[in-house]
N, C-alpha and C positions, 0 to 999 in steps of 0.2 A: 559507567554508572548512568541509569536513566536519571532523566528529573522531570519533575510532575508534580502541579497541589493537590496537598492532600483532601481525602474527606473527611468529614464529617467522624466518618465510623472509624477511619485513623488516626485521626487526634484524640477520640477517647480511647482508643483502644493504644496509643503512646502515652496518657496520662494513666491509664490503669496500669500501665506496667511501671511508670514511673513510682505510682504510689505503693505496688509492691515493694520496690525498692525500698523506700521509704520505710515497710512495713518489715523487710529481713532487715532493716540499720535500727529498727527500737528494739528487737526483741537480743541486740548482742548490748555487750558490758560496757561499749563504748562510750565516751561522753558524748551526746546528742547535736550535731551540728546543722544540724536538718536546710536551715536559712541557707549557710553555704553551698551545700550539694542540690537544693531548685538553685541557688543562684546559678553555680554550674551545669544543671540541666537546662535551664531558659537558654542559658548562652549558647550549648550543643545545638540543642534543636532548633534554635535558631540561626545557625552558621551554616547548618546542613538540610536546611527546611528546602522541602522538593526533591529533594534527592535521595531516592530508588537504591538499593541491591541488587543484584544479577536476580534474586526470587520475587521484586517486584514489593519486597514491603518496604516500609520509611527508613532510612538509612539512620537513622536516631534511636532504631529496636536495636544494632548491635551495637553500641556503645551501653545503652541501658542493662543491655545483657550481659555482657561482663563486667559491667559494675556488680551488680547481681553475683554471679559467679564469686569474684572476689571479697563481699561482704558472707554469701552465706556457705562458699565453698571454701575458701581459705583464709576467713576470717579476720579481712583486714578492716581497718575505719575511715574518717572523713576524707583523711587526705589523696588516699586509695581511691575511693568510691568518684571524690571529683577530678582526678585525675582518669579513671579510667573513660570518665563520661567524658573528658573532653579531648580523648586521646588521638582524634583522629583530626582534631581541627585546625592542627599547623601544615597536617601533609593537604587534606583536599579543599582547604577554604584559602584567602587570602592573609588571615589572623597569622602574628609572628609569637615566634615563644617569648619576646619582650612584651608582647597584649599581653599575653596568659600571665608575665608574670605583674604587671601594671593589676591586674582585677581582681590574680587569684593567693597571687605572692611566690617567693621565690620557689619554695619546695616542690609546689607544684606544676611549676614552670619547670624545675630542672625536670621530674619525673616525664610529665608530658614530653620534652624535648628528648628524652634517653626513650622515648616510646615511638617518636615521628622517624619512618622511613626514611631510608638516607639512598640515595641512587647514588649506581658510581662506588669508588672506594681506593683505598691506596693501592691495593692488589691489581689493578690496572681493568683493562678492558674483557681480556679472558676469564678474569674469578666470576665467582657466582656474588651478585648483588644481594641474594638471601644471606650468602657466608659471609661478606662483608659486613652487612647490616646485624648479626648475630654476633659478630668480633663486637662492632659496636655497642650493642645492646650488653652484652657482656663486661664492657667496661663502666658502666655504670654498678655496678656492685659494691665496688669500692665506696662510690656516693649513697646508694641507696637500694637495697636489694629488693625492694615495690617495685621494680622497672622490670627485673626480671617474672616477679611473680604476676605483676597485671598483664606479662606478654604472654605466658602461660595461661592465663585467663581468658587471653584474647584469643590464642591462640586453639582452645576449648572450642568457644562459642565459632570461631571459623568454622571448624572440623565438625561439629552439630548440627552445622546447614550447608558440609558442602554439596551437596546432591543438586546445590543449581547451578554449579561447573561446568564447562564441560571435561571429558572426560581427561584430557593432557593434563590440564588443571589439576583434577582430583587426582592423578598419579606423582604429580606434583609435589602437591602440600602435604600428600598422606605419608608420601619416602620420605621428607625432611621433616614430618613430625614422627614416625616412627625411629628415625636416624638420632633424632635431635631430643625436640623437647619432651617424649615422654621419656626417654632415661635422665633428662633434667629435671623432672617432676616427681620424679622418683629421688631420684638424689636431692632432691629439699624435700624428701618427706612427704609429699603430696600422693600419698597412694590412690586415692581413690580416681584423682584427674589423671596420674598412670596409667590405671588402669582403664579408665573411659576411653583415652586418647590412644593407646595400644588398639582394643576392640573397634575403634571408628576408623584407623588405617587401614585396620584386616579388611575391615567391610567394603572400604569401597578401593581398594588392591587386587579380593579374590571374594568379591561378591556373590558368587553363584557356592562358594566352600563356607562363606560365613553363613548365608541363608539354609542351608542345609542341617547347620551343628547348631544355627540356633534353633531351627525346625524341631528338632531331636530335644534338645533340650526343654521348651517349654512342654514338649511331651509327655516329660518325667520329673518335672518341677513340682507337678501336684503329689505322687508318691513321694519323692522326697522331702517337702514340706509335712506329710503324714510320718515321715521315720523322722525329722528333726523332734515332732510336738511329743513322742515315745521316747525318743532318746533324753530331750531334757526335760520332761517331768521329775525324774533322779536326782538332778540337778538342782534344781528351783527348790524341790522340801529341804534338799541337804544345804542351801546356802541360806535358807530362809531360817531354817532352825540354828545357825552359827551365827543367826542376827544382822547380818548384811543388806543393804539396800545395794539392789544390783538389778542390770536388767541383760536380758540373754538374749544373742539377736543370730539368724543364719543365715550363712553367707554360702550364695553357690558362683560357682567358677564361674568368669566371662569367654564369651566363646573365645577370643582369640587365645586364653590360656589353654584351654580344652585343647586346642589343633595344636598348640606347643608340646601339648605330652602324649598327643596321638604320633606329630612326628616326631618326636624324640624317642617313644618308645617303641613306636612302628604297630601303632596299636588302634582297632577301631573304639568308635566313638561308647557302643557298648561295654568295652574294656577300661574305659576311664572309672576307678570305682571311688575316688575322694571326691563327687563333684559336691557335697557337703562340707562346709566347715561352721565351728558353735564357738561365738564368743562372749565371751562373759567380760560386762565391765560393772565394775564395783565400787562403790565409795569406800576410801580405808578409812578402820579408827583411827583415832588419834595417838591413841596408845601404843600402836606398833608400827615396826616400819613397813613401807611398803611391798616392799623386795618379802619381810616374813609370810605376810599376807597373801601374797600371790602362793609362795609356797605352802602354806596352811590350804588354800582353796584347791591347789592342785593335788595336796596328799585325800582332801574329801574323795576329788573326782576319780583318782584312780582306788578310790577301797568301793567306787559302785563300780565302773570297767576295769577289763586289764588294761595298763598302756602299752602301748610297742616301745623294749626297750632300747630299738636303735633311732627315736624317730621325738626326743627331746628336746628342746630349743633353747636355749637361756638367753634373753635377748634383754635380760634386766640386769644382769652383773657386769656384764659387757654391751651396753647397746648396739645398735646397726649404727654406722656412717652417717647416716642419713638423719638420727635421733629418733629411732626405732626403738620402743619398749616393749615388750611381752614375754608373756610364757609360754609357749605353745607344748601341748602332748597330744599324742595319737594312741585314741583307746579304741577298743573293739566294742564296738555297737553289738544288743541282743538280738539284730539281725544276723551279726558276722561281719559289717562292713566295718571299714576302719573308719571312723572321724574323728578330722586335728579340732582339738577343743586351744583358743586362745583366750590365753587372761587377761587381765589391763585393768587398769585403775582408771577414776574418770583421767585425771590427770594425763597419764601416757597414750588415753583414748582419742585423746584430742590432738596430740603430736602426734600421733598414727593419720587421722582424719585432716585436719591443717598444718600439716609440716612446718617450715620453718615459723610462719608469722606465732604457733602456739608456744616452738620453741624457746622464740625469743619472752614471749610471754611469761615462761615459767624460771628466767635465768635468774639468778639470785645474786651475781658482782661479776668482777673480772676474773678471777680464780675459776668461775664458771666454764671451762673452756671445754668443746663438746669437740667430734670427730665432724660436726657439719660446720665448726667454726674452723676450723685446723683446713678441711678443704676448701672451706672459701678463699682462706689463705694463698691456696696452692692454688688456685684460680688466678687470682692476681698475681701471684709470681708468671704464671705462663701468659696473662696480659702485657705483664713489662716486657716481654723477649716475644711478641710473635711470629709465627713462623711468616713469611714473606708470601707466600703461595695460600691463599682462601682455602684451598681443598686440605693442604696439609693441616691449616690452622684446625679445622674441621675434625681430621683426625686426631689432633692432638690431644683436642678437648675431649672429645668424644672417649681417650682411653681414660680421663680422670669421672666417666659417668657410670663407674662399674655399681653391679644390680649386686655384686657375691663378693664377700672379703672372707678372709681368715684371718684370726688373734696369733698375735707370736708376740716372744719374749725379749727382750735388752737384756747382756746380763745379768743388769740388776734390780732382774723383775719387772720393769715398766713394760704392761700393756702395748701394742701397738698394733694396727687396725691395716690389713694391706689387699688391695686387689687378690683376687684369687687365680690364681698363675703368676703372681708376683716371684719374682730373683730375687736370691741371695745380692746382686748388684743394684736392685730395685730399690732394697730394705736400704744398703748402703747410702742410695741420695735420697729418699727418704730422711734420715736421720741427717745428712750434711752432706752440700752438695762438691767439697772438700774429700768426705770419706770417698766418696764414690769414685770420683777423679783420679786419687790413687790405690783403690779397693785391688787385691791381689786374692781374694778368698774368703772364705769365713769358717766359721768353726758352729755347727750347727751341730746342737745338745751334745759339745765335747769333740765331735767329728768333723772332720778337715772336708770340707765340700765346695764344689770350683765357683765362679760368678755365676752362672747357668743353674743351680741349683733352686727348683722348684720349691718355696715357701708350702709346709704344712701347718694348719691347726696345732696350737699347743708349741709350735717350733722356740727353743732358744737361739738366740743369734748373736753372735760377736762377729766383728768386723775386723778383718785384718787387713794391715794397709802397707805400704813403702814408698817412701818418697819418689824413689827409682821410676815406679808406677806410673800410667802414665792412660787414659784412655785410647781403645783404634778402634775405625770405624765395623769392625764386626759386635762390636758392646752394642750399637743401636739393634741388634738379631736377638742380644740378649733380656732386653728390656721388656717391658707392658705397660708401666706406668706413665703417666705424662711427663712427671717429674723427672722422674730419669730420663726420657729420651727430649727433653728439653734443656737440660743439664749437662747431656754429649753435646747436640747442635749448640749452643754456649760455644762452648769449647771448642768445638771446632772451626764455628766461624771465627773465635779470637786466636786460634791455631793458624787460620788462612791469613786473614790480617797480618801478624807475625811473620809470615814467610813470605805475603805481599813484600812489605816492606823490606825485608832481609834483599829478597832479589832482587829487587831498583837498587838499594846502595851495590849489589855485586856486579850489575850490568851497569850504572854510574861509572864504580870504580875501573871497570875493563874498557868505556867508550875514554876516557882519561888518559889513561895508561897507554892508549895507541895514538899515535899522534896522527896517522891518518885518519881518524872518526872523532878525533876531539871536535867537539863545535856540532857535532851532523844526527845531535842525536834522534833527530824526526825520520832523517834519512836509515838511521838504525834500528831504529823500533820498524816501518814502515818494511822495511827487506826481512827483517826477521820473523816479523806477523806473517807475511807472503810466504816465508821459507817453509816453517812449523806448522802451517796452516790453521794460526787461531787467527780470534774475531778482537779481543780488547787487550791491552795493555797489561791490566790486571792478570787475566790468565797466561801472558809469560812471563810477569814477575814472577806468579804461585810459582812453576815450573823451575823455574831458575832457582828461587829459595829453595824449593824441597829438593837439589839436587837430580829432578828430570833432565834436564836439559843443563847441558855445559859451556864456557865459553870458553876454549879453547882454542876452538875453529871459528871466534867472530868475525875475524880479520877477510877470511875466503868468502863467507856465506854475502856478507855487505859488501864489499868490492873484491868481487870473485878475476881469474884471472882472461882475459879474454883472448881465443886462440880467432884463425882467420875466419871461422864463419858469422861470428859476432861482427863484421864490417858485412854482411849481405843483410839489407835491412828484411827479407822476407823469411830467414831464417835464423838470424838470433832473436833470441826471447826479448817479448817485451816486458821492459822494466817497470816496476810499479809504482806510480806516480802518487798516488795514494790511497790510505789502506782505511774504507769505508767501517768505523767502528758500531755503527747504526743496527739494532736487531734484523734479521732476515726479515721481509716485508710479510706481511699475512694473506695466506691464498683466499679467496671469496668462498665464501662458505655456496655453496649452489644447492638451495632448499628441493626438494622432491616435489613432481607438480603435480600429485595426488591432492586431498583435499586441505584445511588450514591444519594442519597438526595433526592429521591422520591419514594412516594409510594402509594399503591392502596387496598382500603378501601373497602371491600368483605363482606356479610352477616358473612362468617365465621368469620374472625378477629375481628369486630368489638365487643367491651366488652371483648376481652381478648387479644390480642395482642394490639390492637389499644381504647382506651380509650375517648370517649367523654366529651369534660369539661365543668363543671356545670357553667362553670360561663356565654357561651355563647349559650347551649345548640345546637349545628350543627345537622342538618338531612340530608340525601343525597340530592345531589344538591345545597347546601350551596357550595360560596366559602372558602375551609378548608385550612388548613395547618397543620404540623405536628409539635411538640417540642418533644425533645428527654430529658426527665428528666434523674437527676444525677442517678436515680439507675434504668436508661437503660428502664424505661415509654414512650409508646410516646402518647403523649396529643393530641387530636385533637382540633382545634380552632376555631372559623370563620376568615377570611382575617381580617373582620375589630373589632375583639375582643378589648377593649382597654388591656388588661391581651396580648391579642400575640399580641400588636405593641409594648410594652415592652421586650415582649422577642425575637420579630426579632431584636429590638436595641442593645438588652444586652447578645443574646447569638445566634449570625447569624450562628455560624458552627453548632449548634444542631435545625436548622429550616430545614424540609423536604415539600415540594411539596407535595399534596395529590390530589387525582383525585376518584370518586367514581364510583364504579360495583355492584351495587346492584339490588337485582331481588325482590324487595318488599315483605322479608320474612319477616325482622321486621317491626314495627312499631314505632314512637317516639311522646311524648309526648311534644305538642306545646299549645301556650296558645292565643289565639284569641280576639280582643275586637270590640267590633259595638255597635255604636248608634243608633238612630233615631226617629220619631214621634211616639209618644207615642199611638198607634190606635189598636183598641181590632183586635187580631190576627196574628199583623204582628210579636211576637215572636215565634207561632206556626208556622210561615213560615221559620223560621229561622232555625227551629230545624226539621220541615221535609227535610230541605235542606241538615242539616247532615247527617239525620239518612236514610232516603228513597234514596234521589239520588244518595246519596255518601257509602251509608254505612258505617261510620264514627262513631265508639264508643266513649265517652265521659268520662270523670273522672271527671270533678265538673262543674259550673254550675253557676255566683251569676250576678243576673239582678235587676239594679233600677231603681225607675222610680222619675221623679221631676218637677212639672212644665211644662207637657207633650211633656218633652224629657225621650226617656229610656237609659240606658246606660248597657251595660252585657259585662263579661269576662268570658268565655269558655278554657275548659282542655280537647283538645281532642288527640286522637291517629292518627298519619298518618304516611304514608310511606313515602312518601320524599315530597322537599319544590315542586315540579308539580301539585302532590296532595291538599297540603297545599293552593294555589296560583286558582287552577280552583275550588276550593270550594269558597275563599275570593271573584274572581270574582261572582257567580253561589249568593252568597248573598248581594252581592253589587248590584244585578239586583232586588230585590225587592223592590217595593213598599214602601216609608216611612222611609227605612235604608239609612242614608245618608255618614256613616264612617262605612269603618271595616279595620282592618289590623293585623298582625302579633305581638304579643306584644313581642320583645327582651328583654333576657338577660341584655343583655349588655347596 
């Protein structure tokens, strides 16, 4: 960070922002603590007075700013707002979280300090310090779920201005908030910071694809807003004559949604046709309930459109995970397009818009117990047992952040809320982490269906169990949920422990029982690590416990019998004097001496300095990136590999920038797929398309035909994705081909 006094024009221009603040903290429902929060602003700006952001403005705009954020975006109060302003004052000033809590009192002491970066971590030297700090940050929930929502805040206002990064950086922060907190944002409800934070990854991950679709978009933003003001004039008389105070508001897609259902359904930006949606939020009477009333305003809407009747949502009898309320239907506009029209009450519009802080707002006692309380729950349960390894933790968490559930049944009708690809075994620890342990099946609506069975919409579930039962380690292949595969590792590490211990009393009892190794048992262990070639103790207990290994033969292996070449000291073995139980030492990482963090990808290097990975297969022109492995590799990746958004999460200091210079020496192997009408010749036109125009060699080759559709996947060679791209054009001009594309990796 620089530092430097400010002017004149920056101290009014950090008090005008300050007084905003000030200005979004009267207009909420809060009780007014104004005094405290300048108390806490004087203090801020004063601990960080002179000091610069990498964009050169007062490093006292982004603590103001997420203050900001968290009073008018997720609507928290005083405690919130001075905490967020003085969030940053225990990591970059000399001030302790005992000052903060000396001035400001405990609460806000604790919050502040569940908010101050932590270097370092139990996970050792190799975890990621983000995934540490994130474990951390994570355990504060239990105490105060403001730590997580002011990080999400902060978290916002980073990503807002990261453009003055450089660019490792911004590959960085945009993988671990794409990875991380916007499915945390989502799952407390925070749709709108979701969605912000999804779109500000895209942007600066695949910059030149987000500038394009939002190109496109604000293109057709003005026609669209002229089909919303037609669409709900219909609207507006029919809700206005049912006496409603309501107000109608539309909503068009954020680009990085757009490119989610362009490539999910292989489709151009043209063919997106819901980029509309109409929602209606309504004050109810008093007189009825709210759940009628939705229904009442959606039987209006569909007697002016038809609705599509596969494409209904109930998200009010059963809410979303998250405390998700609405009614959503898709009617057909009098242009022909479809538009999802949602309902909402103010009430649910506000847990839509402020997720948890409205939630809690709205709870009414203990009995109140929601599906975002139940998973906070299972938060904490997977805090008390975490995984040892940052990256697994990482995963862990990350399966309990699911965006999609299905409803299913207990026998005895209770509700139940589960990831989407959730097991029959899932459902099992789910409900008791006991049933699961010894789960042998289930019986799904009446029918006998294995652990492995794929949870439907609507499914009834019984669990059948036996004590006999018993988990193995292929049940973690079976799982998705956190729960469950936190519930086997349980288990298996008090499984290991168990047969630890089992094998020291077995190898005890057999060094005892020989009177030649009674007393030597250092000289036992020390021959037999040597023999079996492990590293610690523990892992030949495991061994011996679980019946790998036998002691039979202890007697020969430890004092083996010695014939006459064992008297020529140059040929019998030497004996092992001691057996080093220390981890294997760490090779030096040997950085690339291209430039600080970036680097450039040359016919030469490539395949010996610079390494292509299998899993995403990059060609030049791809957006790449570089990881720098432990023993000094560096990986090339695409941007959006899911393998490199985990490792910008889990290891940002070994992420480099990469930029490609290549003169079309090599070639790379891409795998292509096209369809279309199945008509004598049109796959000789496909393959003169390769071979004649492009001169493009092939490696395999497999086309079917069904019902006169063909379908073919091709292995050809090209020099980079230009190549690649004016071929897919050059046969998507044919005659009768109706799909081709690029088939990824990833």
């Amino acid at each position: 960070m620089q530092k430097s006094e400010f002017t004149q024009e920056e101290e009014q221009m950090i008090q005008r922002e300050f007084e905003a603040l000030l200005d979004d903290y009267a207009h909420t429902p809060h009780r007014q603590k104004v005094e405290l929060i300048t108390h806490a602003f004087n203090f801020a700006h004063k601990a960080h007075y002179g000091v610069r952001r990498l964009s050169g403005e007062p490093y006292i705009m982004h603590p103001i700013a997420v203050a900001r954020i968290c009073v008018r975006e997720i609507g928290l109060g005083s405690t919130s707002i001075c905490s967020a302003l003085l969030h940053d004052v225990v990591e970059d000033t000399d001030y302790t979280v005992e000052d903060i809590a000396g001035l400001f009192g405990d609460k806000i002491a604790q919050i502040v300090g569940g908010l101050t970066k932590i270097s370092g971590g139990v996970f050792g030297d190799q975890a990621s310090e983000q995934a540490e700090n994130f474990r951390k940050l994570l355990l504060t929930i239990s105490d105060d779920i403001r730590v997580v929502l002011i990080k999400i805040a902060d978290r916002l206002h980073n990503m807002r201005t990261l453009g003055a990064q450089p660019k490792d950086k911004q590959y960085k922060i945009a993988g671990e908030t794409q990875y991380i907190y916007a499915p945390l944002a989502h799952r407390l409800g925070l749709f709108p910071i979701k969605t912000e934070l999804e779109d500000l990854s895209f942007k600066y991950e695949h910059p030149d694809t987000w500038q394009e679709i939002h190109d496109k978009l604000e293109a057709v933003k003005t026609s669209q807003m002229a089909n919303y003001e037609q669409f709900a004039e219909p609207i507006r008389e029919r809700l206005t004559s049912m006496g409603y105070k309501f107000e109608l508001k539309a909503r068009i897609k954020s680009v990085y949604s757009i490119w989610k259902k362009m490539v999910r359904q292989q489709c151009a930006f043209e063919d997106v046709y819901d980029l509309l949606a109409v929602r209606i939020i309504f004050t109810p009477n008093e007189s009825m309930s709210e759940k009628d009333q939705c229904w009442m305003i959606y039987s209006a809407i569909t007697e002016i459109y038809r609705p599509h009747p596969e494409r209904i949502r109930d998200w009010i009898s059963t809410p979303k995970s998250n405390g998700y309320e609405a009614l959503h239907v898709t009617v057909m506009a009098a242009n022909g397009q479809w538009v999802e029209v949602q309902i909402r009450t103010d009430r649910m519009h506000e847990i839509a818009e402020r997720g948890y802080a409205a939630h809690w707002k709205y709870k009414t006692g203990e009995s109140d117990d929601s599906e975002l309380d139940k998973w906070l729950r299972e938060i904490k349960d997977i805090l008390a047992h975490p995984e040892k390894d940052a990256m697994e933790f990482l995963g862990t968490f990350k399966l309990n952040l699911f965006a999609q559930e299905v409803f299913v049944f207990t026998p005895k009708g209770e509700i139940k809320t589960m990831p989407l690809g959730s097991t029959a075994l899932d459902f099992a620890f789910m409900l008791h982490s006991e049933l699961g342990e010894h789960c042998i099946g289930a019986k799904v609506n009446h029918t006998l269906v294995p652990l492995s069975y794929q949870l439907k919409g609507g499914d009834q579930i019984e669990v059948l169990t036996s004590n006999s039962q018993h988990p193995q380690r292929e049940w973690l292949e079976m799982v998705t949920t956190a729960k469950a595969k936190n519930g086997l590792n349980l288990y298996f590490r008090r499984e290991e422990r168990r047969y630890i211990r089992h094998g020291e009393r077995l190898l005890t009892d057999a060094i005892n029982m020989d009177s030649d190794l009674s007393g030597k048992r250092d000289l036992v262990l020390a021959r037999l690590l040597s023999y079996y070639k492990l590293s610690t103790p523990n892992e030949l207990y495991l061994q011996i416990g679980q019946g790998v290994l036998r002691l039979d033969n202890l007697h020969e292996i430890v004092l083996p019998k010695r014939g006459w070449r064992s008297y020529i000291p140059f040929i019998g073995k030497k004996e092992p004097s001691a057996i080093s139980l220390q981890p294997s030492e760490k090779k030096e990482i040997v950085k690339p001496k291209k430039g600080p963090h970036a680097i450039v990808l040359t016919d030469e290097n490539l395949g010996k300095d610079y390494l292509l990975s299998q899993c995403c297969h990059p060609i030049p022109g791809d957006e790449v990136l570089g990881y720098l492995d432990e023993e000094g590799k560096m990986h090339i990746h695409k941007i959006d590999c899911p393998e490199a958004n985990l490792l910008k999460t889990s290891y940002g200091k070994r992420i480099y920038s990469a930029t490609w210079n290549t003169h079309r020496v090599q070639s790379f192997v891409e795998t292509i797929e096209f369809k279309g009408i199945d008509k004598f010749g049109v796959f000789i036109q496909v393959l003169q398309a390769i071979t004649t125009e492009f001169h493009i060699n092939m490696r395999s080759v497999n086309v079917t035909s069904e019902d006169g559709i063909f379908k073919g996947t091709m292995e050809i060679y090209v020099y980079d994705r230009t190549e690649l791209e004016e071929l897919l054009k050059a046969i998507k001009k044919i005659d009768d081909i109706k799909d081709v594309r690029r088939v990824d990796s990833n």
